[in-house]
C-alpha positions as CSV (number, residue, x, y, z in Angstrom):
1,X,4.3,26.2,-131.0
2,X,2.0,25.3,-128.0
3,X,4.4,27.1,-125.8
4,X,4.3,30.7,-128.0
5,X,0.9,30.8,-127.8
6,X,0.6,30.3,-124.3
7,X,3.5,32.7,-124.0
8,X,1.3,35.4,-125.9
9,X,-1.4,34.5,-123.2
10,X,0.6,34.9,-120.6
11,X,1.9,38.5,-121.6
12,X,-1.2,39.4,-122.9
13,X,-3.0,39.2,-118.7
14,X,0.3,40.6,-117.8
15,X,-0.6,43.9,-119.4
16,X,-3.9,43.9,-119.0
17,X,-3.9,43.4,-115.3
18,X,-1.1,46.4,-115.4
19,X,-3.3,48.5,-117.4
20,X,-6.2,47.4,-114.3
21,X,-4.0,48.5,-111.3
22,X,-2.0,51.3,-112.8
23,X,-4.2,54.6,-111.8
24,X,-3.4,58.2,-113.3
25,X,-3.7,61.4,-111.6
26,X,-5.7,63.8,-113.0
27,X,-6.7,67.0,-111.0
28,X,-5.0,68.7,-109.3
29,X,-2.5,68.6,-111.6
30,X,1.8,68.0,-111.2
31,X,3.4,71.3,-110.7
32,X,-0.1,72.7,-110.6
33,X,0.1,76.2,-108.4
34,X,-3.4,76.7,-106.9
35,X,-4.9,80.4,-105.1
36,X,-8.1,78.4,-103.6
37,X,-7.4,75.7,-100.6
38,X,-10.4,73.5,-101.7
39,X,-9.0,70.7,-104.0
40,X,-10.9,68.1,-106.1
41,X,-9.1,64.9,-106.5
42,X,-9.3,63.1,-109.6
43,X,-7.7,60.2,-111.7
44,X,-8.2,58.0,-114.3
45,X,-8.1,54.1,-112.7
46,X,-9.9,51.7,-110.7
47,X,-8.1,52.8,-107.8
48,X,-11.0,54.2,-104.9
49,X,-9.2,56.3,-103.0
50,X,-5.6,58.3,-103.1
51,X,-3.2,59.5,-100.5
52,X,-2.4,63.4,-100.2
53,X,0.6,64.3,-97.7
54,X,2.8,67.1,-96.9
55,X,5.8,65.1,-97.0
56,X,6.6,63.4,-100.3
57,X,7.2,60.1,-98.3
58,X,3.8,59.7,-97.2
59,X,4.6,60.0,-93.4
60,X,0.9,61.4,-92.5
61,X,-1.4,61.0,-95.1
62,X,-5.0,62.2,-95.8
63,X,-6.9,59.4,-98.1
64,X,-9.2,60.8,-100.3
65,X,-12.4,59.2,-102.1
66,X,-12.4,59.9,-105.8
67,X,-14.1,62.8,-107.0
68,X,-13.5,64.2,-103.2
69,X,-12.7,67.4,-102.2
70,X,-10.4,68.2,-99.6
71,X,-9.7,71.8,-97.9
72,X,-6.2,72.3,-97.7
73,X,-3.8,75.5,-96.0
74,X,-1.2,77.1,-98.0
75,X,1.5,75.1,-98.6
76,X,3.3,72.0,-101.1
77,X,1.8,69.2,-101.3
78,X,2.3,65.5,-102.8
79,X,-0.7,63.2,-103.7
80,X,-0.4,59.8,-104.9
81,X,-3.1,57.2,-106.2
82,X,-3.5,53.6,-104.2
83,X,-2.3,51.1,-106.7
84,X,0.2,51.3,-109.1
85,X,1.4,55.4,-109.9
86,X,2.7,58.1,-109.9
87,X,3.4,61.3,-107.1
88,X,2.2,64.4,-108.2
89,X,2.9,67.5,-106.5
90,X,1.2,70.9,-106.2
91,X,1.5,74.2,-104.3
92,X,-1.4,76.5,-102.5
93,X,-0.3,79.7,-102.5
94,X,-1.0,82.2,-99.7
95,X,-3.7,84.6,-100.6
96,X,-4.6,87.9,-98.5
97,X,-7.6,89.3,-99.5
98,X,-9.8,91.5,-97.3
99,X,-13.5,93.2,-98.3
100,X,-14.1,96.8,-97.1
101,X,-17.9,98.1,-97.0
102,X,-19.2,101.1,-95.3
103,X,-22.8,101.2,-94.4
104,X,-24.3,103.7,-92.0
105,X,-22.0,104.9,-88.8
106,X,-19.7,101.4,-89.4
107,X,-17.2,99.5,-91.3
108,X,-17.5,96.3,-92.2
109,X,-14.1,94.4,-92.5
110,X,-14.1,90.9,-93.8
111,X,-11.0,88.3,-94.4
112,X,-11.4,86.6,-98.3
113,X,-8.6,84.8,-98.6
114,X,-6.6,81.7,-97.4
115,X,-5.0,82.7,-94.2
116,X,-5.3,84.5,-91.6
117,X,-5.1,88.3,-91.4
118,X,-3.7,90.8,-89.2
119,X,-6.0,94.1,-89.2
120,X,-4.5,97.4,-87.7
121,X,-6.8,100.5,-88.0
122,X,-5.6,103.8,-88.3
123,X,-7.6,107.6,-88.1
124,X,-5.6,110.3,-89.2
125,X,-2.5,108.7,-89.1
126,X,-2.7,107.1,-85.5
127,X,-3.8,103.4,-84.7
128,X,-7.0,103.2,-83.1
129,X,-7.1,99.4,-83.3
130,X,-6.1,95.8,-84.4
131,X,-7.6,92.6,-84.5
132,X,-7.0,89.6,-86.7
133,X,-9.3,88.3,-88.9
134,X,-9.1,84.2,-89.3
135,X,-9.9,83.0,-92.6
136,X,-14.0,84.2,-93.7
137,X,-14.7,85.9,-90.9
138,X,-15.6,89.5,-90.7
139,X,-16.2,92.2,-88.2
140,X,-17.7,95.9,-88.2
141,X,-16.1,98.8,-86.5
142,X,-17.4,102.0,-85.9
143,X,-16.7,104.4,-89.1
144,X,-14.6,107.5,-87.8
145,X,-12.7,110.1,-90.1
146,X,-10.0,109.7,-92.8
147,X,-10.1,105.4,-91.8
148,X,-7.6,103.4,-93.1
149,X,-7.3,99.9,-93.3
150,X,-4.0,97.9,-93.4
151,X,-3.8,94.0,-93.9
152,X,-1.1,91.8,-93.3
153,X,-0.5,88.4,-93.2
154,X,-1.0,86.7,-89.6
155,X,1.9,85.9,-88.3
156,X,1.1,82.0,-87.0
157,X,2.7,80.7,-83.5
């Protein structure tokens, strides 16, 4: 009889020292397919900190703080909880976005979205320019006739 109880005792610290260490990922979520590069990192644990990698054996991670937020580029990623867990995995996809306003005798162009992005300018048909924007940045041109503005993603060496 002495050795069931102590049995039950010993089973019962088992899984609540289990329940302690084992730490579940909450944001972003697994599978999760994000537009915007800034991530908040979440879980439910004890844990203080969680690796985030784009290789899904942790070759080169990033450690995160809970509640952190980290500014990732396009691409999958894999992010894991210190402790006992689980991987999760989630994707940034590539956004091209670009802003066009015309004020006075210019055009300002400006890049809103994740990656980089080539700019050619065009003026009745014939390019009159190109530039690339990198990611927020924006830059006026002088406004000429019939202006057309093509985007493109960047192409990245």
């Amino acid at each position: 009889m002495v050795f069931i109880k102590h049995r039950r005792w010993v089973i019962g610290t088992v899984l609540l020292i289990g329940v302690m260490l084992f730490n579940l990922p909450t944001n972003p979520n697994n599978g999760e397919v994000l537009m915007d590069g800034r991530i908040l990192f979440d879980w439910i644990g004890q844990a203080s900190y969680a690796y985030v990698d784009d290789n899904n054996m942790f070759t080169s991670p990033v450690i995160v703080n809970k509640g952190a937020i980290l500014e990732l580029e396009p691409g999958v990623y894999y992010w894991k909880v210190s402790g006992l867990g689980i991987v999760n995995q989630f994707k940034i996809n590539s956004l091209l976005g670009i802003d066009i306003r015309q004020g006075g005798n210019k055009v300002n162009v400006k890049n809103t979205g994740n990656e980089d992005a080539d700019i050619q300018i065009r003026s009745s048909g014939t390019l009159t320019g190109s530039f690339v924007l990198e990611k927020e940045d924006e830059k006026n041109i002088d406004d000429m006739k019939n202006i057309e503005v093509i985007a493109k993603a960047a192409e990245n060496d």
